[in-house]
C-alpha positions in Angstrom: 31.2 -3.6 22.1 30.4 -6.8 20.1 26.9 -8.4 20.7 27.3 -11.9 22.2 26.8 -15.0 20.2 23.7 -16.7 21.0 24.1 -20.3 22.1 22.5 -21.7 18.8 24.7 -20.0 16.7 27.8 -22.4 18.7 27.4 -26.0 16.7 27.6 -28.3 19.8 24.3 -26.4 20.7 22.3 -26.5 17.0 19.9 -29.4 16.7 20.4 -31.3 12.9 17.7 -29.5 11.4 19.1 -26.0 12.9 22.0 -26.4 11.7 20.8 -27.5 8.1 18.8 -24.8 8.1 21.6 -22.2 8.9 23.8 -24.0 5.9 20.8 -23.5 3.5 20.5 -19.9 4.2 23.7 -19.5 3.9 24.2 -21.7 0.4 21.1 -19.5 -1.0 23.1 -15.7 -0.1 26.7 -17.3 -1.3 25.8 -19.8 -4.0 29.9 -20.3 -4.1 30.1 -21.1 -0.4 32.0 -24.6 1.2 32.5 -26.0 3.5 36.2 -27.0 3.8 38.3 -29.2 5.8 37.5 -31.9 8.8 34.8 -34.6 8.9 31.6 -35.0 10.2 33.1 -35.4 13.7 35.2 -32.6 13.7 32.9 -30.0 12.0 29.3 -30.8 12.2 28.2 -28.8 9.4 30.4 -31.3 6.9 27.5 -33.8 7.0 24.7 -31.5 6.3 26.9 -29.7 3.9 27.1 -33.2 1.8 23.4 -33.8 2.4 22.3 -30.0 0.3 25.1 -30.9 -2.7 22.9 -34.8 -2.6 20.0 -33.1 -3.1 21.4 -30.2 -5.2 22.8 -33.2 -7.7 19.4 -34.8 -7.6 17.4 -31.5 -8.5 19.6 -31.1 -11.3 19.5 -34.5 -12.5 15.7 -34.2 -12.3 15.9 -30.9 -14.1 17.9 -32.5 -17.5 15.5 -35.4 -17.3 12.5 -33.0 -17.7 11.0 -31.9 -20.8 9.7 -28.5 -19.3 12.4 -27.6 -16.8 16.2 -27.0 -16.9 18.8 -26.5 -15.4 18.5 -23.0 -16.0 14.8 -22.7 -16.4 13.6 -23.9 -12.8 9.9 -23.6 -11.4 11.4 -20.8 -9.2 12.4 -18.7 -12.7 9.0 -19.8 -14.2 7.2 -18.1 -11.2 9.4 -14.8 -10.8 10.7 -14.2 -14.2 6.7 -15.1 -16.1 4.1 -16.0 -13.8 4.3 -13.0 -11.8 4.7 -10.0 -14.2 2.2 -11.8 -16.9 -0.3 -11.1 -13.6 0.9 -7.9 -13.2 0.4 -7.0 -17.3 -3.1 -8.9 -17.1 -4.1 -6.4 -14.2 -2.8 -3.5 -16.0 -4.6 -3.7 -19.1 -7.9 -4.1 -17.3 -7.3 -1.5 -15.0 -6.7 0.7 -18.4 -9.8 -0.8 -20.3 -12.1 -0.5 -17.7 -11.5 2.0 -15.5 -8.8 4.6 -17.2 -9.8 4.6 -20.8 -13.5 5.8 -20.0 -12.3 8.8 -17.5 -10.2 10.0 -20.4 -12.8 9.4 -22.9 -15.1 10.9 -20.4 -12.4 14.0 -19.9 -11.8 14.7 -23.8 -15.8 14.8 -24.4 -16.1 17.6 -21.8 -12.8 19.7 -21.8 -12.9 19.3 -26.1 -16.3 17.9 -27.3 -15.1 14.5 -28.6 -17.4 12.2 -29.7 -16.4 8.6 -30.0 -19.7 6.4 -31.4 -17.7 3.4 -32.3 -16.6 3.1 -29.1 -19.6 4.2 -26.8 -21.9 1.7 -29.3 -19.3 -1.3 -28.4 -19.9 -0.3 -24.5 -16.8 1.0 -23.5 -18.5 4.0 -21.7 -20.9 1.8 -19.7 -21.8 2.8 -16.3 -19.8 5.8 -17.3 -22.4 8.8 -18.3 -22.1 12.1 -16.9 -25.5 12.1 -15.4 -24.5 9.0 -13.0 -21.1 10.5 -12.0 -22.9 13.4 -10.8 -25.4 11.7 -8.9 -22.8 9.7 -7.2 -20.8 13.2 -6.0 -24.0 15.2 -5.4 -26.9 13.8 -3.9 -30.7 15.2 -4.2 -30.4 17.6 -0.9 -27.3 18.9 -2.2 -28.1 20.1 -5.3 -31.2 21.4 -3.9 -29.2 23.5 -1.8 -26.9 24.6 -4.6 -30.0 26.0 -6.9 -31.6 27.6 -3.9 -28.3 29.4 -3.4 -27.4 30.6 -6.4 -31.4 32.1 -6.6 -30.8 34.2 -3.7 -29.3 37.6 -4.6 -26.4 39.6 -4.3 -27.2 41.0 -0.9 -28.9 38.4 0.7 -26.2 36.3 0.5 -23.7 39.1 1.7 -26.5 38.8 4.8 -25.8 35.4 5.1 -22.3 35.7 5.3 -22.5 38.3 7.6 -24.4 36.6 9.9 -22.1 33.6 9.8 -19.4 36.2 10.7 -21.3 37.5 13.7 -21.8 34.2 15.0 -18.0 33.0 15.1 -17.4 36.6 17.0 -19.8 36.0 19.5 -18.5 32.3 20.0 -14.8 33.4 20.3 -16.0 36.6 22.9 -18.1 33.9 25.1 -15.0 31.5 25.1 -12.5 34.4 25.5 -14.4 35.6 28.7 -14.9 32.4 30.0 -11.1 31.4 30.1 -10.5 34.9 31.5 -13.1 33.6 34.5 -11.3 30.5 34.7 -8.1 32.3 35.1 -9.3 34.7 37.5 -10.8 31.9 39.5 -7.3 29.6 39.6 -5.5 33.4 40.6 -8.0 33.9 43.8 -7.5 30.2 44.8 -4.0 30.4 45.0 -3.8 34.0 46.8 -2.5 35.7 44.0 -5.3 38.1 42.7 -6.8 40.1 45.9 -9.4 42.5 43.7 
């Protein structure tokens, strides 16, 4: 089943600046497109097809008049084809000076012992020492907690994890029974369980 034309889509309905829209649209997805036959009485997009090809011949007149645009250079080239991607490149390579180069410098010292003083004097490791990263992951409790950990021994912290265990049993037998006393509750309600 075909989906019924709107009303704006019929041309007696379009206003002039619908309808001039709709022809720009479709001039910009078939650059090849015309608009044959008739005259502005008989097919209402004539005029406004006459109007785009006006101001198509003017842009282009402007663009051989113009010592930085051409024809074939417009400002809509200069935007997608340099202005964006030299943004793009400009964001890359600051992203990879300041914020990739150091984690790798950072990742050689400690996985291989690489030293690099010509670069650490110029400041490329700023803001980047060990000492601050770990302060940033770990704060003052937790590393507390760590060292006291690891100076408890081998059976005290079996203990601990013992007693951990002993505490999720006790929870899961407390919740266990209580659903069973739910149950049995809902059963005696109903007239199903007579115990």
């Amino acid at each position: 089943m075909l989906k019924p034309k709107p009303k704006y889509d019929v041309p007696a309905f379009a206003s002039f600046e619908q309808r001039k829209a709709i022809l720009h649209r479709l001039l910009e997805a078939h650059p090849k497109f015309v608009v044959k036959g008739g005259n502005s009485q008989t097919n209402p997009y004539k005029v406004h097809y006459e109007i785009i090809l006006a101001e198509r011949r003017n842009q282009l007149e402007y663009y051989k008049n113009s010592v930085l645009w051409s024809p074939r250079y417009t400002p809509k080239h200069f935007k997608y084809l340099f202005l964006y991607p030299a943004i793009f490149v400009a964001l890359l390579m600051l992203y990879l000076r300041y914020i990739q180069l150091p984690r790798r410098m950072l990742y050689l010292r400690k996985k291989y012992g690489y030293k690099f003083p010509e670069l650490e004097s110029k400041g490329w490791l700023d803001g980047w020492i060990d000492e601050e990263i770990e302060e940033e992951l770990y704060r003052d409790w937790t590393l507390k907690d760590l060292e006291e950990y690891e100076k408890l021994t081998h059976e005290n912290k079996l203990s601990v994890n013992e007693r951990a265990s002993k505490i999720r049993q006790k929870n899961l037998h407390f919740n266990i029974q209580n659903k069973l006393g739910e149950i049995h509750k809902k059963r005696t309600e109903l007239g199903i369980d007579t115990l």
